[in-house]
N, C-alpha and C positions, 0 to 999 in steps of 0.2 A: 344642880340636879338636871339631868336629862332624861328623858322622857322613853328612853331607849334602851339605857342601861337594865339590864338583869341582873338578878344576883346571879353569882356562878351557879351556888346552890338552891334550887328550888325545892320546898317543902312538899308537902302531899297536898296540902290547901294551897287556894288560889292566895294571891297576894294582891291587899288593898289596902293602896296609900293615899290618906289625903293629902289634897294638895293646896288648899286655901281654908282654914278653919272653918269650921259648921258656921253658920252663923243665919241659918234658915236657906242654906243654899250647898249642897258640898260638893267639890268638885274632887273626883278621887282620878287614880292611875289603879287600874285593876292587870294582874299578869296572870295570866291563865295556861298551864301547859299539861293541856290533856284531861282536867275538871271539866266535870259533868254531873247534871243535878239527878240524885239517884231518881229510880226506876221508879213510880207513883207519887212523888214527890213534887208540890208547883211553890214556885215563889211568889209569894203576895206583897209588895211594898205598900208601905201608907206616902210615897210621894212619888210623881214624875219621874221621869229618868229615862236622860236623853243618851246617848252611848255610841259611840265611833268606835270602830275597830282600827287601829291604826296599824300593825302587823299580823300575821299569821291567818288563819281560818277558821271560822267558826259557825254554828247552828244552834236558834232560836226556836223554839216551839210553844205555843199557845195554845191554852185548852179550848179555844176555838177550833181548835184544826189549822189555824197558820202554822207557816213553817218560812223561817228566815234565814235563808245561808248568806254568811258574812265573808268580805273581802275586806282587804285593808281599802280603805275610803270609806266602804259604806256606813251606815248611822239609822236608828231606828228614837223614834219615843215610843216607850214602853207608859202607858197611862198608869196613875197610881189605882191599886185594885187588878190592874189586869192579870189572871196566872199566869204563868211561865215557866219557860227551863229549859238548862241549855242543855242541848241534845250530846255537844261534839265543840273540843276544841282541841288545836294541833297542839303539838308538842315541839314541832322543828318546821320552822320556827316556832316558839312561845308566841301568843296572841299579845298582846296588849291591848287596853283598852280605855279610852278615855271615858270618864262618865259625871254627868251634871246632874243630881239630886234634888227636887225641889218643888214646888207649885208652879209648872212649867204653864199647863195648859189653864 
């Protein structure tokens, strides 16, 4: 498996593969091309979740008022509880996204 590869065809939803069984920890591959979390809409996780962007561009918003634009490098912990939502991601490239799930902090 590579970490790179896309499928040719992408769906309308974002694509999440795990990549090491739950096992109180998941490490998933998330591809994201052009998914965006609707409009009043936040995501609340009940774990951690630490997240590198490894291709493409994208944007993070917190009902704080943060705002996170992402580049391939950058990486954020998102604390379990916090709201969120991704504002913007590319299409061309596809984003990729690595992400670790967990009792981080």
């Amino acid at each position: 498996m590579n970490l790179f590869d896309i499928p040719a065809i992408m769906e309308e939803e974002e694509l999440f593969q795990a990549l090491v069984p739950d096992q109180g920890i998941l490490i998933e591959r998330i591809i994201s091309a052009g998914q965006f979390t609707p409009r009043g809409e936040w995501l609340i996780q009940d774990r951690d979740e630490w997240v590198v962007l490894l291709q493409g561009k994208a944007q993070l918003a917190f009902e704080d008022g943060c705002v996170c634009s992402l580049e391939p490098g950058d990486w954020l912990l998102i604390e379990a509880g916090r709201p969120h939502r991704v504002e913007y991601t590319s299409s061309a490239p596809s984003c990729i996204w690595l992400a670790v799930h967990g009792q981080i902090l």
